[in-house]
C-alpha positions as CSV (number, residue, x, y, z in Angstrom):
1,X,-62.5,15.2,6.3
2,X,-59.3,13.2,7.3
3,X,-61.2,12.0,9.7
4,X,-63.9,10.7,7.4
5,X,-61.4,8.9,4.9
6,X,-60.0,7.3,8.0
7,X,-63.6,5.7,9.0
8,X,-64.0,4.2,5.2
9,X,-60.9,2.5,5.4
10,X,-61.4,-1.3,4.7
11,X,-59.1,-3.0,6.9
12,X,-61.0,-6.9,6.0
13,X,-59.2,-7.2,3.0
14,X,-55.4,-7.3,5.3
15,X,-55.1,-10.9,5.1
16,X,-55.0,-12.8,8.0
17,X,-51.6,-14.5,9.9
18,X,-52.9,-18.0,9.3
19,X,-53.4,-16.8,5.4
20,X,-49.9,-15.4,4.7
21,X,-48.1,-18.3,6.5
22,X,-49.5,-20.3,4.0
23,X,-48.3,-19.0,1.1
24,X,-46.0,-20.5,-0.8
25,X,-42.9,-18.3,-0.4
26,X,-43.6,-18.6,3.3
27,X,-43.6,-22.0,3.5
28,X,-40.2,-21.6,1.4
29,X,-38.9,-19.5,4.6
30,X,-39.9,-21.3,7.1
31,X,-37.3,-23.7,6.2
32,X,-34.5,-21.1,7.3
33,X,-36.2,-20.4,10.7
34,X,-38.9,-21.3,13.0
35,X,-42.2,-21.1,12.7
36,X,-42.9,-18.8,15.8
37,X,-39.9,-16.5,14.2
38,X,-42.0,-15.8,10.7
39,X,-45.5,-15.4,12.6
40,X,-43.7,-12.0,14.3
41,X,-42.3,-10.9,11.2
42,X,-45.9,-11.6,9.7
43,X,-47.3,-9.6,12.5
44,X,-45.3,-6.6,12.5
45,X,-45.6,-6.6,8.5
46,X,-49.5,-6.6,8.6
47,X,-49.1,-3.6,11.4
48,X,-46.9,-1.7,8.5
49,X,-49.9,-2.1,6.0
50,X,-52.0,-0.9,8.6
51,X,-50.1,1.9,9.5
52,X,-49.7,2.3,5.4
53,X,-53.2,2.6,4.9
54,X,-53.9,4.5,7.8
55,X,-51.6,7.2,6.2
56,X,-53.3,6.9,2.9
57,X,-50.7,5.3,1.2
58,X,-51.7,2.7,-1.8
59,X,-50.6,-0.5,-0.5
60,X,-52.8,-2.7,-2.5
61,X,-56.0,-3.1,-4.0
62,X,-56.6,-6.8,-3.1
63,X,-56.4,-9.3,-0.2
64,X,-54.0,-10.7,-2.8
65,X,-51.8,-7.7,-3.0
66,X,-51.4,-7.0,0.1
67,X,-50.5,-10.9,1.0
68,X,-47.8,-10.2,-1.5
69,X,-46.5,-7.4,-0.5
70,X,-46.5,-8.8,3.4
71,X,-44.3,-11.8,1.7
72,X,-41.9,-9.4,0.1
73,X,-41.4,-7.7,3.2
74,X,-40.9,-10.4,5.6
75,X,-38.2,-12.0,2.8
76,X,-36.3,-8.1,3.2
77,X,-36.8,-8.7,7.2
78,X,-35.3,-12.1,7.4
79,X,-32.3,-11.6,4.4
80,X,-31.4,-8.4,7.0
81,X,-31.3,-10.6,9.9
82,X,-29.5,-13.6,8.6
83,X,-26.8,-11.3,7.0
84,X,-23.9,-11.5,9.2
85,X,-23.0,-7.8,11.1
86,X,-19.2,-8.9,10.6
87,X,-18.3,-9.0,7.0
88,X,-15.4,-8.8,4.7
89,X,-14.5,-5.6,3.2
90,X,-11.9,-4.6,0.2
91,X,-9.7,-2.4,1.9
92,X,-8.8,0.1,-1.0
93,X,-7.5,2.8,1.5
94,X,-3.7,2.1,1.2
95,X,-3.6,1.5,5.3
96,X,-2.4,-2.2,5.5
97,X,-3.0,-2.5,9.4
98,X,-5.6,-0.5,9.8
99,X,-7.8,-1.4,12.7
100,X,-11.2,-0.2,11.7
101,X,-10.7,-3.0,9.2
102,X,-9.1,-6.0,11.4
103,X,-5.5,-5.1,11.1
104,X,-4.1,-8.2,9.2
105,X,-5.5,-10.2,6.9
106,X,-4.3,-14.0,8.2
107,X,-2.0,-16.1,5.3
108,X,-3.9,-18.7,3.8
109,X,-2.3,-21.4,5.8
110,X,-3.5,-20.0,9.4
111,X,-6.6,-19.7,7.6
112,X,-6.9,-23.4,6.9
113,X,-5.6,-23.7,9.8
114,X,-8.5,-22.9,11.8
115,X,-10.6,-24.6,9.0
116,X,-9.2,-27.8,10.5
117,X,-9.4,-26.8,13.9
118,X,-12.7,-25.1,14.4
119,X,-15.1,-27.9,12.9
120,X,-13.3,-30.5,15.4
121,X,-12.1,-31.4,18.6
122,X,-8.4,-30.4,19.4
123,X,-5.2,-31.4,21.9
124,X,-5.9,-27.6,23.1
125,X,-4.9,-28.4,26.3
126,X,-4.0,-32.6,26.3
127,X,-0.4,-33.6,25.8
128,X,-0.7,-36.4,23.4
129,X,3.0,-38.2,24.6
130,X,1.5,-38.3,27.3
131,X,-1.9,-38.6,27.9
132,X,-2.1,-36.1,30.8
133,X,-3.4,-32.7,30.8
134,X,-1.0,-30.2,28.9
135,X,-0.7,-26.6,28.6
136,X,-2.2,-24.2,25.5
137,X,1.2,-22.0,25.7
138,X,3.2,-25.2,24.8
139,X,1.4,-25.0,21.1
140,X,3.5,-21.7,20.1
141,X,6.3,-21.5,22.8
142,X,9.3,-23.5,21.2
143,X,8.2,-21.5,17.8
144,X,8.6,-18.3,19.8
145,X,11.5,-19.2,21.5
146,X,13.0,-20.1,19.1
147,X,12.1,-16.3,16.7
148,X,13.2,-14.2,19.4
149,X,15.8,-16.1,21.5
150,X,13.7,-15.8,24.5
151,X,13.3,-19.0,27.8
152,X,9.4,-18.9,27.4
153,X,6.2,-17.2,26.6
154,X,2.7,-16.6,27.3
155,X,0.0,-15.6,25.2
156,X,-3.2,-13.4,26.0
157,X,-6.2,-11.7,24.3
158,X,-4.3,-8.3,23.2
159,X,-1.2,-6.4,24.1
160,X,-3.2,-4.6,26.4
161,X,-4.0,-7.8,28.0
162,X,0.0,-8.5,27.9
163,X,0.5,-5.8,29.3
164,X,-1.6,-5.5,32.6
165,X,-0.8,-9.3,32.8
166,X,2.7,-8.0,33.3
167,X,2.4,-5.4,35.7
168,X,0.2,-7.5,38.1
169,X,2.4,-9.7,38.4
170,X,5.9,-7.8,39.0
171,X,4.3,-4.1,40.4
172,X,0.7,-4.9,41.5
173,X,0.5,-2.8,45.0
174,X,4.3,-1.8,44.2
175,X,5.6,0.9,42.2
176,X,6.1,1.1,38.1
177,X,8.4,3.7,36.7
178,X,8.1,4.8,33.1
179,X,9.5,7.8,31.4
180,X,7.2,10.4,30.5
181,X,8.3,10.2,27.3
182,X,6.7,7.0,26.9
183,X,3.3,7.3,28.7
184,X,1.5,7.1,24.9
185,X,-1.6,6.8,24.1
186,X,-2.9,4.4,21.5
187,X,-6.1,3.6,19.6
188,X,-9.2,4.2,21.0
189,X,-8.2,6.3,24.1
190,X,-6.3,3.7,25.9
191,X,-3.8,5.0,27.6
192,X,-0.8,3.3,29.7
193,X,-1.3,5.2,32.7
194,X,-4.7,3.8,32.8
195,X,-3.8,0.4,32.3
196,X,-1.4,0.5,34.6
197,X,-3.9,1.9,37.3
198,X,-6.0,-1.3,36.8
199,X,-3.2,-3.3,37.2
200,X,-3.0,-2.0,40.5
201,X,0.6,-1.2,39.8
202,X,1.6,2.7,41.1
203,X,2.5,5.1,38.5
204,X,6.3,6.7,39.1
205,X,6.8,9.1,36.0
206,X,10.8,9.4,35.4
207,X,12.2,12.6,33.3
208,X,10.6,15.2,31.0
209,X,8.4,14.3,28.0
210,X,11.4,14.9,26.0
211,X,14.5,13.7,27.7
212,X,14.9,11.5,30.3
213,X,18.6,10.0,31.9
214,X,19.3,7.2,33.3
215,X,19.9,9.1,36.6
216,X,16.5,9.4,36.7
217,X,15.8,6.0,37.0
218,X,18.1,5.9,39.6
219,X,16.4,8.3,41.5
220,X,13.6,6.7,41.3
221,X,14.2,3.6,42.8
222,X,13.1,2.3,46.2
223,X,12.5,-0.9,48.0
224,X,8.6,-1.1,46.9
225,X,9.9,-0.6,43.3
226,X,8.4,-3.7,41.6
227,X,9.3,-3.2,37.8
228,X,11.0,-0.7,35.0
229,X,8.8,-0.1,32.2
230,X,10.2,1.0,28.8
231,X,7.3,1.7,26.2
232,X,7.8,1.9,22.6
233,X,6.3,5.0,21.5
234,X,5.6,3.3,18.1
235,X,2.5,6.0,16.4
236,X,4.5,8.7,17.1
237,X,8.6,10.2,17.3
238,X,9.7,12.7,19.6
239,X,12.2,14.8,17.4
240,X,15.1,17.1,18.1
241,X,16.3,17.8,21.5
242,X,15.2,14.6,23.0
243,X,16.8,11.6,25.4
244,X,16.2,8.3,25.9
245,X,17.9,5.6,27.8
246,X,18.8,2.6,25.6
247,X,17.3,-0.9,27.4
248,X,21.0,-2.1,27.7
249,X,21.2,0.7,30.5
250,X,17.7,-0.3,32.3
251,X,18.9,-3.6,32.1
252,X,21.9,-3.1,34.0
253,X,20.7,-0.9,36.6
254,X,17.5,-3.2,37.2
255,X,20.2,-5.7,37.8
256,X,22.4,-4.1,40.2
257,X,18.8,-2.8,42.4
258,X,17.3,-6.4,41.5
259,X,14.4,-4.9,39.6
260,X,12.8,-6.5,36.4
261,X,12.8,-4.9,33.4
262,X,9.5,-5.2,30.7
263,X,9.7,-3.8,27.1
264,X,6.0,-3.0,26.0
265,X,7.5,-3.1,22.0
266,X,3.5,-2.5,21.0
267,X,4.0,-3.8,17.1
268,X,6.3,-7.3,17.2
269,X,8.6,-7.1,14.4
270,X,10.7,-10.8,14.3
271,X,12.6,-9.9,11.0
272,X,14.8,-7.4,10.0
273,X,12.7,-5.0,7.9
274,X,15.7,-3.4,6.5
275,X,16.4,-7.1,4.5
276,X,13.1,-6.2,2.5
277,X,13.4,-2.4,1.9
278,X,11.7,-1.0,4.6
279,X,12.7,1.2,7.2
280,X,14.2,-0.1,10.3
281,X,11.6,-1.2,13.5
282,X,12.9,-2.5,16.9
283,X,12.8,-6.1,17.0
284,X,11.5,-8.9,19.8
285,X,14.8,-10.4,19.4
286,X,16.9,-7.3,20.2
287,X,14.8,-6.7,23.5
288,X,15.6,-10.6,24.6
289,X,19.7,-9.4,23.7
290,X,19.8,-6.2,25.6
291,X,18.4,-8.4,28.7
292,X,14.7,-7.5,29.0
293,X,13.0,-10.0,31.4
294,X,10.1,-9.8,29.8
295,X,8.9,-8.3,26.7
296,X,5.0,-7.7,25.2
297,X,3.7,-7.3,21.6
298,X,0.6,-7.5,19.2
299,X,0.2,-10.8,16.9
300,X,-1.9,-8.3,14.6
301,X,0.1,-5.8,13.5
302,X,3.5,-6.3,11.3
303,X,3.8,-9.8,12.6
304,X,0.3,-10.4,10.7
305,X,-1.3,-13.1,12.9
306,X,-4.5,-12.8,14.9
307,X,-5.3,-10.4,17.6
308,X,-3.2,-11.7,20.7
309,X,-0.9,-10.3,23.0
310,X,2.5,-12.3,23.0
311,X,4.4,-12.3,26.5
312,X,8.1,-13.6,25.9
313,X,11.3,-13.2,28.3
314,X,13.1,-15.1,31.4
315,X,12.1,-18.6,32.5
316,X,11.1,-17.1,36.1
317,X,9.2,-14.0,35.1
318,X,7.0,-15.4,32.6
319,X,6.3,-18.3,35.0
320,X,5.2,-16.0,37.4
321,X,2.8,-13.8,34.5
322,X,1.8,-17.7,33.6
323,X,0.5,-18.7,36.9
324,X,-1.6,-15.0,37.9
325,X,-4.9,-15.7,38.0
326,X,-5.9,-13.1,35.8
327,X,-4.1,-14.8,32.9
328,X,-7.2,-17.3,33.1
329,X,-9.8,-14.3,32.5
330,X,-7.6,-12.9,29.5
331,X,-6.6,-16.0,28.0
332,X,-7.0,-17.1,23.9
333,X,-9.0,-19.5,22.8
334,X,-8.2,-22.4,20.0
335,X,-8.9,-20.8,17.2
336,X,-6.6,-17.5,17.9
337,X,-3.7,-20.6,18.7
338,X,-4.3,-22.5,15.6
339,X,-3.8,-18.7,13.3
340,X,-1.3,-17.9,15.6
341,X,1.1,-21.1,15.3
342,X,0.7,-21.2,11.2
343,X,1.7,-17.7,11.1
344,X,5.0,-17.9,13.1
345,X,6.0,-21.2,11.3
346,X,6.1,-18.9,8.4
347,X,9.3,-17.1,9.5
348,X,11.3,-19.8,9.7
349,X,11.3,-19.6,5.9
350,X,12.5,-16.1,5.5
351,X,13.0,-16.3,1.3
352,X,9.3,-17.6,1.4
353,X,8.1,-15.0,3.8
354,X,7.0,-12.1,1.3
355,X,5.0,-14.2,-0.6
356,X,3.1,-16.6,1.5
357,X,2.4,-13.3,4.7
358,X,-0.4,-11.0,3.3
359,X,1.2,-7.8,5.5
360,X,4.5,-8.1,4.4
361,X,3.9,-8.8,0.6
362,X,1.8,-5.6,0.7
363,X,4.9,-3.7,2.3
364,X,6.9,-4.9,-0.2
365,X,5.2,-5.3,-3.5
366,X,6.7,-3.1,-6.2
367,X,5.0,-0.2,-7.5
368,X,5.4,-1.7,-11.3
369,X,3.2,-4.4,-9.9
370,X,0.5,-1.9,-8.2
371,X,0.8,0.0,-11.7
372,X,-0.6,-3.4,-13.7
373,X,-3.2,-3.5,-11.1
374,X,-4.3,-0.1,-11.9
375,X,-4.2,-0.3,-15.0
376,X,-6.6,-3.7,-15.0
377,X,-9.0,-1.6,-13.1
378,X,-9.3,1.4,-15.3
379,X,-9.8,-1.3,-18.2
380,X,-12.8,-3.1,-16.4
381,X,-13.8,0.2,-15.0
382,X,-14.1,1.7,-18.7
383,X,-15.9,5.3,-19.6
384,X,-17.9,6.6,-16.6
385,X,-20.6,9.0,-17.3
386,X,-20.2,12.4,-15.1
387,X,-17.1,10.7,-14.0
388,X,-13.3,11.0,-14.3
389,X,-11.1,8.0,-13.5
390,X,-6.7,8.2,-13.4
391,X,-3.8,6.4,-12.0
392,X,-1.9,8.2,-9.7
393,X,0.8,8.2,-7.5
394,X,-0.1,7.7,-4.3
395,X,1.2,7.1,-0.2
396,X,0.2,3.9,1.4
397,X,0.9,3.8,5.1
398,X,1.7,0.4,7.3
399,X,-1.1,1.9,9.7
400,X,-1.3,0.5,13.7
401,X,1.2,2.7,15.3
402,X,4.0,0.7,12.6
403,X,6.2,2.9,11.4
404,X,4.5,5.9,11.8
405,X,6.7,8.9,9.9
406,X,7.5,6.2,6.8
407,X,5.2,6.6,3.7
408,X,5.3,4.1,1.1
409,X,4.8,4.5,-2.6
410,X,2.0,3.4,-4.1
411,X,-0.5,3.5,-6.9
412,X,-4.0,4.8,-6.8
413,X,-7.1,4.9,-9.2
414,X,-8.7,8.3,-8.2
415,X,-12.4,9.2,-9.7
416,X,-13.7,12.8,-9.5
417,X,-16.3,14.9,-11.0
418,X,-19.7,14.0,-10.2
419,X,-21.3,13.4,-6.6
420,X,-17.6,12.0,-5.4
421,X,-19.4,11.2,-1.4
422,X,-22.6,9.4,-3.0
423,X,-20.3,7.0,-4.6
424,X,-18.1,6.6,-1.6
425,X,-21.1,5.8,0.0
426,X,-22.3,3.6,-2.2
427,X,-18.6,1.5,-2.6
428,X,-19.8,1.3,1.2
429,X,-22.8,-0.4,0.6
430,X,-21.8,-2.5,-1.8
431,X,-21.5,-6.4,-1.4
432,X,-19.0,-7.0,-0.3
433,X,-18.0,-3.2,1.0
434,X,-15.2,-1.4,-1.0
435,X,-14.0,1.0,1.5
436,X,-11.8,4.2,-0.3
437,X,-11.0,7.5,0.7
438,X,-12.3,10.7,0.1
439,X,-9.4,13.9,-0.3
440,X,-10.1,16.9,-2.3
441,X,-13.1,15.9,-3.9
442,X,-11.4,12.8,-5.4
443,X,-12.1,9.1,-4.8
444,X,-8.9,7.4,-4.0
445,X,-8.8,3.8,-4.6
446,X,-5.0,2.7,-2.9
447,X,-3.7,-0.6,-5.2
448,X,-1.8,-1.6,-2.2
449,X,-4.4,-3.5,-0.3
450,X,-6.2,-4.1,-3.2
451,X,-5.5,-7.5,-3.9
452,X,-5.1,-9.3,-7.6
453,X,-8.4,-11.5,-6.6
454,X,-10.5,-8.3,-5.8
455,X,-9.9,-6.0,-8.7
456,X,-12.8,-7.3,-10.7
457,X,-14.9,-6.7,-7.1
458,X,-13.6,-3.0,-7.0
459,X,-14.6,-3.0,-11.1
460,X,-18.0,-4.1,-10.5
461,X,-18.6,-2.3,-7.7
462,X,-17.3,1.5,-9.3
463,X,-19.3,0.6,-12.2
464,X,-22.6,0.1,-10.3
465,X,-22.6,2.7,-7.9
466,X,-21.6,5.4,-10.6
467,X,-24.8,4.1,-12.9
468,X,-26.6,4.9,-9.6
């Protein structure tokens, strides 16, 4: 009988290739891409009504129909594949780095910054007192020098990058010895006894996970010893009956045995965090005072610039990093140099800095602040049917291994009874994304990386995806 039905199908009336691509709406299209682009989305649209038909479903009941149907699907194909797969988000999930989202959100002025840059040509690498070819590094190395107190600096894709720049140079083919309380492991499985391996650099693990003396470093050390490598265990603490040696030490005994010392600080923090209410975090600056020759950290994370690893130390050593070959292959382009440079010119005004840098204001906003936020939200927001919505006290967290053990106080709009994960999922889908968290069959909304501008967003969106 199927079998039948599937002889007496009338195929004719699927309008032809030539036929839809002369349809008005087409001809409309054809204005955002090529011709040869919309005759294979034609094609695999007429296949779907085919395939439609074949199945019995009711397509349409007219050449017409179906041409219109074809039309509406190639406009879904084409609005899919012109929608950029990187997007902006509303991070409402109180996590102010967090990588899944980009870490941190750039100041407005690095953003114009690369405004300026990207739709021109640039001195990247021409000195203009000159005339003669010039270096990128020179763009950001007096700013730098002058944040942390180091002789010179490098910059590279990612700390990562940074940091097998660094051990190249100073222990590739020679030994590295780190304490085994510092061998972490960080985001997405990368681990610094791997990198290290691919910096050709031999492993030498010093101590016990939980103490280590400088004895042990002095053990350790032998003629093919190439560098000392102290790691800032910065997304986790080691607490109780623990050890450490303090740089100052390394730095002295790397001098007596001529040995460099590197300080992989992860997170680079240039200010005093303790000046804005937060909890103390090592700073570049101390590193370059206790004698570090060089010393490696993220432009992402609490310094709030764009993904980059920053190399700073001696003269000699970062000369060396400078001039390794590899430093070509993991080198930043002008765009990550123009965000970079508008973001460090931003702490040389330190009573300016928590308003015009995105991460820090977030650290430091006042709850009464997040609480007016909230309470903007629940207004626009209004009565949900099925649903539930409070303001609550929540914990934001700095996120990207940044002060790992410090909660800070926040505010959150939470929204529960009903199908609490369909509405998650459709915040998710929403244009632009409004990305929550789900705990305890509550919605959290976190007012700390909800910005003033995006509360109407988060409004809209709640409102939407709870009317279904």
């Amino acid at each position: 009988m199927n079998g039948d039905l599937k002889k007496n199908i009338d195929y004719s009336i699927i309008p032809g290739v030539d036929r839809v691509l002369n349809e008005r709406a087409i001809q409309v299209l054809s204005k955002r891409c090529g011709t040869s682009v919309l005759t294979d989305m034609i094609r695999r649209a007429i296949d779907r009504v085919r395939e439609m038909m074949r199945d019995g479903e009711v397509v349409g009941a007219s050449r017409e129909a179906l041409a219109e149907w074809i039309v509406g699907d190639v406009e879904r194909e084409l609005a899919e594949q012109f929608a950029p797969n990187l997007r902006r988000v509303v991070n409402a999930t109180g996590v102010i780095l967090h990588t899944n989202l980009g870490r941190a959100p750039l100041p407005d002025v690095a953003v114009k910054h690369i405004a300026d840059i990207a739709g021109s040509y640039s001195n990247l690498e021409l000195d203009l007192e000159t005339g003669q070819r010039g270096s990128r590094t020179t763009l950001v190395e007096k700013l730098l020098c002058e944040l942390t107190g180091a002789e010179a600096a490098a910059i590279a894709n990612n700390n990562a990058a940074a940091v097998l720049l660094t051990l190249n140079t100073l222990a590739g083919g020679k030994e590295a010895i780190v304490s085994r309380g510092q061998l972490v492991e960080i985001g997405g499985s990368f681990r610094i006894p791997d990198i290290m391996s691919r910096s050709g650099a031999q492993l030498v693990e010093v101590g016990t996970t939980n103490r280590t003396h400088l004895s042990d470093y002095e053990n350790a050390l032998t003629e093919n010893t190439g560098v000392m490598l102290a790691v800032h265990p910065s997304n986790y603490k080691v607490m109780g009956f623990t050890a450490e040696v303090a740089l100052e030490d390394m730095v002295v005994l790397g001098r007596q045995c001529g040995v460099p010392v590197a300080h992989d600080l992860g997170g680079g923090v240039l200010v005093n965090l303790r000046d804005y209410g937060l909890p103390y975090e090592p700073l570049v600056s101390d590193s370059i005072s206790a004698g570090a020759d060089v010393v490696m950290f993220s432009g992402d994370k609490v310094l709030g610039g764009p993904q980059c690893g920053i190399i700073v130390g001696k003269q000699n050593v970062v000369e060396q990093i400078r001039k390794n070959p590899l430093m070509r292959a993991l080198r930043c382009g002008k765009l990550t140099y123009a965000a970079l440079e508008a973001t460090l010119k931003l702490f040389l005004n330190p009573e300016a800095l928590a308003r015009e840098h995105p991460t820090l204001r977030m650290l430091t906003e006042p709850v009464g602040m997040l609480e007016r936020r909230g309470q903007r939200l629940l207004r626009m927001v209004g009565e949900l049917e099925g649903f539930t919505c409070e303001l609550v006290d929540s914990q934001a967290q700095t996120g990207s291994g940044a002060l790992p053990l410090e909660n800070i106080p926040s505010v959150a709009v939470t929204i529960s009874g009903g199908d609490i994960l369909s509405l998650s999922n459709k915040l998710r889908r929403y244009d632009p994304p409004v990305i929550g968290y789900v705990r305890e069959e509550q919605l959290f909304l976190d007012l700390r990386t909800i910005r003033d501008d995006e509360v109407r967003i988060v409004g809209d969106a709640v409102k939407k995806g709870a009317r279904g």
